[in-house]
TORNUDREN-821838 format. One record per residue: chain; x, y, z of N, C-alpha, C, O, CB in turn; residue in one letter. Coordinates in steps of 0.05 Angstrom, whole numbers, plus 32768, in hexadecimal, padded with zeros to 4 digits. Glycine has a CB too. Layout:
! residues N
{"A" {X Y Z} {X Y Z} {X Y Z} {X Y Z} {X Y Z} "a"} ...
//
This chain:
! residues 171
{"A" {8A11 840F 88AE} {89FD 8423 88AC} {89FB 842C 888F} {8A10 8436 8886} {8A03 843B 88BE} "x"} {"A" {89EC 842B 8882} {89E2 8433 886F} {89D4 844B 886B} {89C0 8450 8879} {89D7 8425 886B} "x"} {"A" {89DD 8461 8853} {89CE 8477 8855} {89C2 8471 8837} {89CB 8465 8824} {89DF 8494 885B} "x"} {"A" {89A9 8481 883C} {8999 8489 8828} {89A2 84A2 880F} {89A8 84B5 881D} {8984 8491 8838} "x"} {"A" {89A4 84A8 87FF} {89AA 84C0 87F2} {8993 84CC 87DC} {8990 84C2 87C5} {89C5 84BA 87E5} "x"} {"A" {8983 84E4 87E7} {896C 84E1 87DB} {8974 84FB 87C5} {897F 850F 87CF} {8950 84E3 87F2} "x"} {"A" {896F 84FB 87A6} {896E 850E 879F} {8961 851A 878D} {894F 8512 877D} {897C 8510 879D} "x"} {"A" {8973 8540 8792} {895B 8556 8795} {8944 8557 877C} {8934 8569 877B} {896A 8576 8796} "x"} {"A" {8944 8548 876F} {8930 8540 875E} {8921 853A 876D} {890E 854A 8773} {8933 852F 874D} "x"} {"A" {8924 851D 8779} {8910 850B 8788} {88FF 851B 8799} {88E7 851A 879C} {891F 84F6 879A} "x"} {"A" {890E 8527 87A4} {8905 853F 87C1} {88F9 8559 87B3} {88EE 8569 87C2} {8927 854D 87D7} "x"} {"A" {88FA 855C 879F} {88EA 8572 878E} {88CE 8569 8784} {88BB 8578 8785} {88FB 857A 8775} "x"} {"A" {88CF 8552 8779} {88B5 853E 8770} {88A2 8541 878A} {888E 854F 8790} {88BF 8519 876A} "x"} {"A" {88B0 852E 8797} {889F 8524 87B2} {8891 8547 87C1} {887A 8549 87CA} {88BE 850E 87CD} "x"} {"A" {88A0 8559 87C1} {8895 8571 87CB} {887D 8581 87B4} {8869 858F 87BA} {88B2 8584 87D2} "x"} {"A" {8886 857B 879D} {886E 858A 8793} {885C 8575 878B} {884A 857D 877C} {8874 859F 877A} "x"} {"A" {885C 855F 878F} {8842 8546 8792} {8834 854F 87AB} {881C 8554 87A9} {884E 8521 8798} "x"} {"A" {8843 8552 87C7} {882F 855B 87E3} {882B 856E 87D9} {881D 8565 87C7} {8838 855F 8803} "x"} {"A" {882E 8593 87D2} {8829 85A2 87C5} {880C 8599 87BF} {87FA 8597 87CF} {883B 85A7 87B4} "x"} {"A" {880D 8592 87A0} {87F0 8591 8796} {87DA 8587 87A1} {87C3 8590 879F} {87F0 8585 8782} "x"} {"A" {87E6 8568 87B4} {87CF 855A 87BB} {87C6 856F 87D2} {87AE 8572 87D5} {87D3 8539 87C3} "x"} {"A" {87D5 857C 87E2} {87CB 8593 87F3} {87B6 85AE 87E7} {87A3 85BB 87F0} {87E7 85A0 87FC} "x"} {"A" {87C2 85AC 87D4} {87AD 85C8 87C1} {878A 85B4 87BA} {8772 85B7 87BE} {87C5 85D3 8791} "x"} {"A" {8798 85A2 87B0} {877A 8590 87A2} {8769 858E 87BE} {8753 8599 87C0} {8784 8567 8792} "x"} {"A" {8776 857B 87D9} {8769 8575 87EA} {875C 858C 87FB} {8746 858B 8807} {8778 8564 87F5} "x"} {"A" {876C 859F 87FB} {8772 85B2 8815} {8755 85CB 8806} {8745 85D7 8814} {879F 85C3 8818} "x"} {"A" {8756 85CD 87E9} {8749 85EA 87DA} {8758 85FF 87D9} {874E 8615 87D7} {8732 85F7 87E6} "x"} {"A" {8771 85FB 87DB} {8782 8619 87D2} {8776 861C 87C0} {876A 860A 87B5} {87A0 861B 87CA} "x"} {"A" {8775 863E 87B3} {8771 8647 87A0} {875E 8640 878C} {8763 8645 8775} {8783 8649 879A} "x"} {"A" {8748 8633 8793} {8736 862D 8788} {871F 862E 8795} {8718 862B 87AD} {8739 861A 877F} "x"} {"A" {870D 8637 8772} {86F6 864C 877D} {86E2 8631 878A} {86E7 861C 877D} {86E4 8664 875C} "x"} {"A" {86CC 862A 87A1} {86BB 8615 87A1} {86A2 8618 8797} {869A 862E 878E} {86B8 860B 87B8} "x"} {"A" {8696 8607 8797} {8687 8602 8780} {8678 8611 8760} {868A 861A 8752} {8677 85FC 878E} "x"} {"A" {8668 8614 8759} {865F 8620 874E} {8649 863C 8745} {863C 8649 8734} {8660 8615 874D} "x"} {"A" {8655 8639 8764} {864D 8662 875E} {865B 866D 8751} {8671 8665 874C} {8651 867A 8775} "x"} {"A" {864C 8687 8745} {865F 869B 872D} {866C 86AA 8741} {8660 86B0 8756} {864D 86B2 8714} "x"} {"A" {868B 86B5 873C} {8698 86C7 8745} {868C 86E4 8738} {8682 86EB 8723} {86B5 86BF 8740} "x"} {"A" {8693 86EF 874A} {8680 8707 874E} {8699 872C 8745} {8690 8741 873C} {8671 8703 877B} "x"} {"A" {86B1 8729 874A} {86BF 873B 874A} {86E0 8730 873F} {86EB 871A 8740} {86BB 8747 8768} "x"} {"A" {86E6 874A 8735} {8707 8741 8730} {8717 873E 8745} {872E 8738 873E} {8716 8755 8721} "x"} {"A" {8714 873F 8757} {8728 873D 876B} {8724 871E 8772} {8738 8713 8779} {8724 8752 8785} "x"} {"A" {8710 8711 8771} {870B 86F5 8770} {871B 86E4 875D} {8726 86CE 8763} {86F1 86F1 876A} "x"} {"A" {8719 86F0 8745} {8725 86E5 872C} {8742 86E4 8736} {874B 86CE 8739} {8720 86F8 8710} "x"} {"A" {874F 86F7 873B} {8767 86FE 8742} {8772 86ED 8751} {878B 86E9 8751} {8769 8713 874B} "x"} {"A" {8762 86E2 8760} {8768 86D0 877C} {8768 86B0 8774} {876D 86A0 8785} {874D 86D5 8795} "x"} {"A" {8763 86A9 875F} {875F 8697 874B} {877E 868E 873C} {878D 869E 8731} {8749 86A5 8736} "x"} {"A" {8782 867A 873D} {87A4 866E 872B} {87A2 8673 8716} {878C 8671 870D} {87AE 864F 8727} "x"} {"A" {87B2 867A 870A} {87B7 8685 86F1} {87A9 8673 86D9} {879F 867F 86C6} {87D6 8688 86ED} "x"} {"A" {87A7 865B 86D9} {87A4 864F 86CC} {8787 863A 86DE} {878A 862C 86F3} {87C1 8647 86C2} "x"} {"A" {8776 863C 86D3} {875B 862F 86E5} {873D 862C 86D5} {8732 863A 86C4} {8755 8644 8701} "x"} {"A" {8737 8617 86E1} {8723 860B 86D3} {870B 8622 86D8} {8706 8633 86E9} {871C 85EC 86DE} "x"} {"A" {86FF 8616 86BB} {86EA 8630 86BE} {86D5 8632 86D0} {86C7 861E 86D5} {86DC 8635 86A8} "x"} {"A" {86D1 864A 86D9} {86BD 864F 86F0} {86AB 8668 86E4} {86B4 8679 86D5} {86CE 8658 8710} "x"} {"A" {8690 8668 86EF} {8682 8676 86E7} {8687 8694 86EF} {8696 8697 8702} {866D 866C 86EE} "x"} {"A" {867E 86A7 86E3} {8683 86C2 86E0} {866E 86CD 86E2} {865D 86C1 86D5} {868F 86C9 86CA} "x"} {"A" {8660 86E7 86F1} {8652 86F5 86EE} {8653 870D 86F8} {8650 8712 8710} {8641 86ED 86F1} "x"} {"A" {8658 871B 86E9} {8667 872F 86F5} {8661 8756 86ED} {865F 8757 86D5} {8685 8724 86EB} "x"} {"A" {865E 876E 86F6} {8655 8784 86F7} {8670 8798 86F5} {8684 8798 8703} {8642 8785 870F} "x"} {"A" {866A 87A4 86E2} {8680 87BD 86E7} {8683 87C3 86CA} {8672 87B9 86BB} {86A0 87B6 86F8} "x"} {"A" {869B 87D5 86BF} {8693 87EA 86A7} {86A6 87E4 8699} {86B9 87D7 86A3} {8691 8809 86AB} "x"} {"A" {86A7 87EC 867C} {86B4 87E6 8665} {86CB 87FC 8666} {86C2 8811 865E} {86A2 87E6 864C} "x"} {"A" {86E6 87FE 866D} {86FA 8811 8666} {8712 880E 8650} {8728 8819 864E} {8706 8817 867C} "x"} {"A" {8708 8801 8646} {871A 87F8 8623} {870C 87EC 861B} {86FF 87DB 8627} {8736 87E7 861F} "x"} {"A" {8709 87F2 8604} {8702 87E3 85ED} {8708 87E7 85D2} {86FE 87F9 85C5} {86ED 87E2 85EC} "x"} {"A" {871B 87D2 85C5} {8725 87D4 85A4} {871A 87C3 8592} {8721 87AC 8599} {8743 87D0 85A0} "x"} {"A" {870D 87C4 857F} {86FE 87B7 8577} {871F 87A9 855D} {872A 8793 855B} {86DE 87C9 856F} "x"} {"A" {8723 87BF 854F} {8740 87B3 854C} {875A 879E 8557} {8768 8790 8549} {8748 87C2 854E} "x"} {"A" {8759 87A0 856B} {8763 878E 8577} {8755 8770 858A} {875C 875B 8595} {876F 879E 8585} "x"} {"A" {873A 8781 8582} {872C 8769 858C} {8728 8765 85AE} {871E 8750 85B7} {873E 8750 8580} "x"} {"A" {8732 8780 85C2} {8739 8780 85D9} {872A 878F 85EA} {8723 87A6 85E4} {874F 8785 85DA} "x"} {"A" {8723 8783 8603} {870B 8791 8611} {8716 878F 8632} {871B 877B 863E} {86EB 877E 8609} "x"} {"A" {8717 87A8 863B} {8725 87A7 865E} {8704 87AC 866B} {86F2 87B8 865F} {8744 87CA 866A} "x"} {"A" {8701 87A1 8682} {86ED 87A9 868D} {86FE 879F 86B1} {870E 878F 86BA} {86CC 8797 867F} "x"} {"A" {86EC 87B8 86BD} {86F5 87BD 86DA} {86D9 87BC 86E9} {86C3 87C0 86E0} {8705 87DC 86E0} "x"} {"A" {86E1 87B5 86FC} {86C2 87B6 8718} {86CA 87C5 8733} {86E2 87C7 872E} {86B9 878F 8726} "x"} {"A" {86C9 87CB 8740} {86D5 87D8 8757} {86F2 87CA 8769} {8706 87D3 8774} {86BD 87D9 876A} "x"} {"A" {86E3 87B1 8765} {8709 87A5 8766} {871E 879B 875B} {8730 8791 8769} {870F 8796 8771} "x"} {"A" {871F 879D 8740} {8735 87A0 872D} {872D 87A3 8710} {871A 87B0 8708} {8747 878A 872F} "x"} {"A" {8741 8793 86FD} {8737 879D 86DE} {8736 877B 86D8} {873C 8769 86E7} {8753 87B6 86C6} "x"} {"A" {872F 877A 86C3} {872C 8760 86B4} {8736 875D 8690} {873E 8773 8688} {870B 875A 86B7} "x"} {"A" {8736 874B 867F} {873F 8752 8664} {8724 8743 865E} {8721 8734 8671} {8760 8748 8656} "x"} {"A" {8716 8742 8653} {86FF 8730 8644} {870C 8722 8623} {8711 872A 860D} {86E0 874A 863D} "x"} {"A" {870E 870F 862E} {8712 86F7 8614} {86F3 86EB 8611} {86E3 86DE 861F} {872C 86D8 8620} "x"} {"A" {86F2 86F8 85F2} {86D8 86F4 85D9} {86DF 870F 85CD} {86E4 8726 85D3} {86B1 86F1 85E4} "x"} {"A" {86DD 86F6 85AD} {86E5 8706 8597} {86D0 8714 8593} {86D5 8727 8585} {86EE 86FA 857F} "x"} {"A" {86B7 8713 859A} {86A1 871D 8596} {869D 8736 85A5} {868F 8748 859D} {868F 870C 8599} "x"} {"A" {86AB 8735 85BE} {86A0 8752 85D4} {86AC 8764 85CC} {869F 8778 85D2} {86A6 8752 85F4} "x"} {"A" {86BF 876B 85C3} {86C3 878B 85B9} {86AD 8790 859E} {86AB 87A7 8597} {86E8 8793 85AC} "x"} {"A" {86A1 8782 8594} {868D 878C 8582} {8679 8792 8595} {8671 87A8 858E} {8683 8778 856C} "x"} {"A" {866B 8789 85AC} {865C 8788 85BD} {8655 879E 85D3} {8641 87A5 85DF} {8662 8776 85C4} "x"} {"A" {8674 87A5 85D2} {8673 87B5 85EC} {8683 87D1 85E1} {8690 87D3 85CC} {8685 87A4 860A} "x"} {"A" {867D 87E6 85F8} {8689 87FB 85F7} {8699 880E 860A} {868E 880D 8620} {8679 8803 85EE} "x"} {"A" {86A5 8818 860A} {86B5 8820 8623} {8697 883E 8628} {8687 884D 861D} {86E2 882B 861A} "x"} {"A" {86A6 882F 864C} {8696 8846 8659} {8687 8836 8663} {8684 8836 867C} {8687 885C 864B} "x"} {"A" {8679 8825 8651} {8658 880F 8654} {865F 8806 866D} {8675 87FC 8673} {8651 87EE 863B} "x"} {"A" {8647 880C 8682} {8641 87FA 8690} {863C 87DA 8693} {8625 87D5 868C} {8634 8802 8693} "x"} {"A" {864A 87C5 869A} {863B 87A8 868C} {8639 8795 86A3} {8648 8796 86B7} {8650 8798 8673} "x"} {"A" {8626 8784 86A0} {8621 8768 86B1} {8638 8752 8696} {8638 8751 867D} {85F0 875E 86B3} "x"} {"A" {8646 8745 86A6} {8653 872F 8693} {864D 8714 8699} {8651 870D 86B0} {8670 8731 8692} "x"} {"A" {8644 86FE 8683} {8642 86EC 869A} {8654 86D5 8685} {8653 86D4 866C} {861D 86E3 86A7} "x"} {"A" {865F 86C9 8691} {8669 86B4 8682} {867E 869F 8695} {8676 8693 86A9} {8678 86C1 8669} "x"} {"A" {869F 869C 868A} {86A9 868B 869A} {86C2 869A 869F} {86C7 86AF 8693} {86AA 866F 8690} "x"} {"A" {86DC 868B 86B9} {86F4 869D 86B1} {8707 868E 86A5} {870C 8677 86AB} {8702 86AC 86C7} "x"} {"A" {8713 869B 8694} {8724 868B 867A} {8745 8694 868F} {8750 867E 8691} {871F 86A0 864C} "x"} {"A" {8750 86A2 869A} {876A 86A0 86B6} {875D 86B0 86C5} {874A 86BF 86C1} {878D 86AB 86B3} "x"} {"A" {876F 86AA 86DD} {876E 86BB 86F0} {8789 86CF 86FD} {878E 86E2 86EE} {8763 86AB 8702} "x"} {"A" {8799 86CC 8714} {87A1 86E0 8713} {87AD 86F7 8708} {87A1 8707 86F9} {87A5 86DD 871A} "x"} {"A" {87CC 86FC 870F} {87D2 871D 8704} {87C9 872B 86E6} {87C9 8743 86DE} {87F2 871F 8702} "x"} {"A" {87C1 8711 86DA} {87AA 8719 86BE} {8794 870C 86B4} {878F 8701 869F} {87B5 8719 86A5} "x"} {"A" {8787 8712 86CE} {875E 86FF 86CD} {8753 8711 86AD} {8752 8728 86A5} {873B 8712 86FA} "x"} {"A" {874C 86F6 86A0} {8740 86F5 868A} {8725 86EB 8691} {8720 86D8 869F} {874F 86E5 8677} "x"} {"A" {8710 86FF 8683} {86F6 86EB 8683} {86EB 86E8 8666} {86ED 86F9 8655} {86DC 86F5 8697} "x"} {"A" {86E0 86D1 8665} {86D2 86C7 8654} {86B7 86CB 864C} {86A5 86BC 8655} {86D5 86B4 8659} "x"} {"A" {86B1 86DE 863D} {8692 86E0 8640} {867F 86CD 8632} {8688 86BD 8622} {8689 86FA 8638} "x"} {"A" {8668 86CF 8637} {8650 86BF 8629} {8637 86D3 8622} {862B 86D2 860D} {8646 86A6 863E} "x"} {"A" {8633 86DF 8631} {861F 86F6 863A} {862A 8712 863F} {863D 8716 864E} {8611 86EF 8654} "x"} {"A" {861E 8724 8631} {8625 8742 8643} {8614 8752 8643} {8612 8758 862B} {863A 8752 863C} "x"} {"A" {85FE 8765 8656} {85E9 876D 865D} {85EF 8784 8661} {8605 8786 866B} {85DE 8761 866E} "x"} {"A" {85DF 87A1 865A} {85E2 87B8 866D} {85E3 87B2 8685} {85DE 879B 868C} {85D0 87CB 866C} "x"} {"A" {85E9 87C8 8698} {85E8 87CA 86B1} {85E1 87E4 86B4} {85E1 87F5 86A2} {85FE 87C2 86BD} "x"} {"A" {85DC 87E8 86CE} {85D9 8803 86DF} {85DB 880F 86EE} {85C6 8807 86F8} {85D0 880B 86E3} "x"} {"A" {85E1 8818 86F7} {85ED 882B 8725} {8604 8817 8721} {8602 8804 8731} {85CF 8820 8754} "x"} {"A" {8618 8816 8713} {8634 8810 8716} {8649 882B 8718} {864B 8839 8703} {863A 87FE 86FD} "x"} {"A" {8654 8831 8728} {8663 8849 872F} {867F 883D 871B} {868B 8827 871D} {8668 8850 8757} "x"} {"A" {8684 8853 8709} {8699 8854 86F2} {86B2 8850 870C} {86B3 8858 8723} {8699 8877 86D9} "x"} {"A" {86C4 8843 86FE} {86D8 8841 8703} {86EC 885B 8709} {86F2 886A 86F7} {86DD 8833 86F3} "x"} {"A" {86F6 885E 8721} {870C 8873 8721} {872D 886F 8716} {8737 885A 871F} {870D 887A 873F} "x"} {"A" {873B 887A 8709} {8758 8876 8709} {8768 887B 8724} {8767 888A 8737} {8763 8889 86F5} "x"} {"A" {8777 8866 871C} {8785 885A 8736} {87A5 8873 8732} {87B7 8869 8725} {878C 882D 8732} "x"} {"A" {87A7 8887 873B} {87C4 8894 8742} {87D9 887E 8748} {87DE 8878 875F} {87C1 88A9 875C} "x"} {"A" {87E7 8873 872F} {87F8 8859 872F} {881A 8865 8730} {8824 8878 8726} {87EF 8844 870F} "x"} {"A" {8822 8855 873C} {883D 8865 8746} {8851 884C 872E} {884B 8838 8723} {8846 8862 8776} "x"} {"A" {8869 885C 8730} {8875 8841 8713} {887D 8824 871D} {8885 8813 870E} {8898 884D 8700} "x"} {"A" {887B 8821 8735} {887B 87FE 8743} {8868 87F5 8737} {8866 87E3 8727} {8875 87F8 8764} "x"} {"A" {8855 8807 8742} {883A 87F3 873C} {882C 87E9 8726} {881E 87D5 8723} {8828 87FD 8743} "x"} {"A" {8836 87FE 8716} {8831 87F5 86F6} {8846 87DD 86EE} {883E 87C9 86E4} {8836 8810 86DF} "x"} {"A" {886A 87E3 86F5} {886F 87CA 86EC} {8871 87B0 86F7} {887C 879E 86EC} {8880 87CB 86E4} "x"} {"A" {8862 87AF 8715} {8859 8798 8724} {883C 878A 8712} {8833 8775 871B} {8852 87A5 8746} "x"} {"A" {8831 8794 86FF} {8817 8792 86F2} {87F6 878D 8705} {87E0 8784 86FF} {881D 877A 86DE} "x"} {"A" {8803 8796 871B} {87E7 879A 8732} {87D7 879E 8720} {87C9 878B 871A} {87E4 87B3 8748} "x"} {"A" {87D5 87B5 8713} {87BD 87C6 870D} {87B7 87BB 86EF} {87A6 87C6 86E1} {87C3 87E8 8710} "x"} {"A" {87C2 87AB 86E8} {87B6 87A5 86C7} {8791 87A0 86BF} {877F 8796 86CC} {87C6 8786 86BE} "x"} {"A" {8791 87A9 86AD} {877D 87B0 869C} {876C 87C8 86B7} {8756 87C4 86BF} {8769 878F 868E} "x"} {"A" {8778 87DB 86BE} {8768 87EB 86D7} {8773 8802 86CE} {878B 8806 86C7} {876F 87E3 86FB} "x"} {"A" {875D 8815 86CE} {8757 882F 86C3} {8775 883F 86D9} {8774 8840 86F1} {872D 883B 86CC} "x"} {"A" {8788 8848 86CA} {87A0 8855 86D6} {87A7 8878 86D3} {87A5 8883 86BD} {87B6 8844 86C7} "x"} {"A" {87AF 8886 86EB} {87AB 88A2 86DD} {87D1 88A4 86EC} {87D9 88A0 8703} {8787 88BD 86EC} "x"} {"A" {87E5 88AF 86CD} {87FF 88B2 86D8} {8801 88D2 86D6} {87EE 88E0 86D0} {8818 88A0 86C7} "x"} {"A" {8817 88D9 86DB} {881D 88F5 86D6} {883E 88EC 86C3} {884C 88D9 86CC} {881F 890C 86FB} "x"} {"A" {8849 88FA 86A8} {885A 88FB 869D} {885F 8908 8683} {8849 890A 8678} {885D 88E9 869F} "x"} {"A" {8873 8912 8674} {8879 8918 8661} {8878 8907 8649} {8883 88F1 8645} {888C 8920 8666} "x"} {"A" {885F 891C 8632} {885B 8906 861F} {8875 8904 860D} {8881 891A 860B} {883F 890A 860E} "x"} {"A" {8880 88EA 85FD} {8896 88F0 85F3} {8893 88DD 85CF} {888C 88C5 85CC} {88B1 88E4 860C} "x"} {"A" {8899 88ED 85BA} {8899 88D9 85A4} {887C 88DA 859D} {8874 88C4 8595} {88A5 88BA 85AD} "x"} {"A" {886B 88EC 859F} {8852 88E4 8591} {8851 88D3 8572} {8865 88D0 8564} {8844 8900 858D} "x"} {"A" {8835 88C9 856B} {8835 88C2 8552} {8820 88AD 8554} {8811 88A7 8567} {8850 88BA 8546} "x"} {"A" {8824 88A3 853B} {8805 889A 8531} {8811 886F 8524} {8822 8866 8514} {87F6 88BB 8507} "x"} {"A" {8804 8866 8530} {8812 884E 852B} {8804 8841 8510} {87F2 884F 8506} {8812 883A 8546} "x"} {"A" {8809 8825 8503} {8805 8821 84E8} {87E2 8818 84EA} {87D5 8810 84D7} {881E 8807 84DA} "x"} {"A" {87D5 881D 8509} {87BB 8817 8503} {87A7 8830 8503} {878F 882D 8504} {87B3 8802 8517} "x"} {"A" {87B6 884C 8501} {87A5 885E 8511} {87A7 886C 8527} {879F 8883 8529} {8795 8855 8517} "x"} {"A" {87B7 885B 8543} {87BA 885F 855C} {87C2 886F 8564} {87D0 887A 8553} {87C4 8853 8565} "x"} {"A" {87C0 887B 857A} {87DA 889B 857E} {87EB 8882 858C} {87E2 886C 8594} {87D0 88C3 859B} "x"} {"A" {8803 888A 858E} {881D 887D 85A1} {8829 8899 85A6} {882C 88AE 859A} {8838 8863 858F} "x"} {"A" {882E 888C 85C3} {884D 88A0 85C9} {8858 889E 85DB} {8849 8894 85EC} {884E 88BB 85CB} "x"} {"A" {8874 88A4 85E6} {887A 8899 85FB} {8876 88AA 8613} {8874 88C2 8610} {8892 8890 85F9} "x"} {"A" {8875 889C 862F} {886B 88AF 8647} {8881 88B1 865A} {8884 889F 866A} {8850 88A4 8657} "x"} {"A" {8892 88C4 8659} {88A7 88C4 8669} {88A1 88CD 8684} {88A0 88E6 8684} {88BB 88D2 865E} "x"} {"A" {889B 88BE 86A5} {8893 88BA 86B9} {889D 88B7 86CD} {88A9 88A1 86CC} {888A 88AF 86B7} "x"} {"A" {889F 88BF 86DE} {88AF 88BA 86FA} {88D2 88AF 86FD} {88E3 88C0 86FA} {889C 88A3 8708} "x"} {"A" {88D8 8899 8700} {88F1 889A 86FA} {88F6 888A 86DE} {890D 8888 86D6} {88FE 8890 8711} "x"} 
//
């Protein structure tokens, strides 16, 4: 009798080969065809790393640094970061916006890509989310308008201008 001895390499390969061809064949996590995704919670639902899919998308500007070059925008179901060096010249916090372009990632930090960005209108501003300290360091809520309660600590002014300080919070 003869045994086989298979190893855990071999058996690691062979499992994330069925893996993929299951994702490719099956449509895990991928958006179908070429409709624009419509909301962040879509994006979110998206692999981190994914081919670009169209974007069109409604909701309001709540950061924007033109210094840093950095732009958060939220819609009623989460926040987003906008990658283009161009949209913090473009946009403004508060602004209502239509975005249309592609998504550059997707989940726990959906980036979009813009091409276009339009006023908008009858978009209900974003509320702050009462974030408890899990949830912030689980990063649920990233780039999403947050309201904490804590002791400000260390004020001051950093080498660009900035206020900094630290927020001493729950535990």
């Amino acid at each position: 009798m003869k045994l086989r001895v298979v190893s855990a390499a071999a058996l690691l390969l062979t499992l994330i080969i069925v893996i993929s061809l299951c994702n490719v064949g099956c449509g895990l996590n991928r958006h179908s065809g070429a409709e624009a995704i419509t909301t962040v919670e879509q994006i979110r639902r998206l692999p981190r790393v994914t081919p670009q899919v169209p974007v069109r998308i409604r909701g309001t500007i709540t950061y924007s640094d033109t210094g840093l070059q950095q732009v958060f925008f939220q819609d009623s179901t989460g926040g987003a970061r906008i990658e283009d060096h161009m949209a913090s010249a473009q946009v403004r916090y508060a602004e209502q916006m239509e975005l249309t372009g592609s998504v550059a990632s997707g989940g726990m930090g959906p980036a979009i890509a813009i091409v276009e960005t339009h006023e908008a209108a009858n978009i209900d501003p974003p509320v702050p989310v009462h974030a408890t300290m899990a949830e912030l360091r689980s990063g649920s809520l990233q780039y999403q308008m947050v309201e904490i309660e804590g002791v400000s600590l260390s004020p001051g002014i950093d080498h660009s201008g900035r206020l900094t300080f630290t927020l001493r919070a729950g535990d």
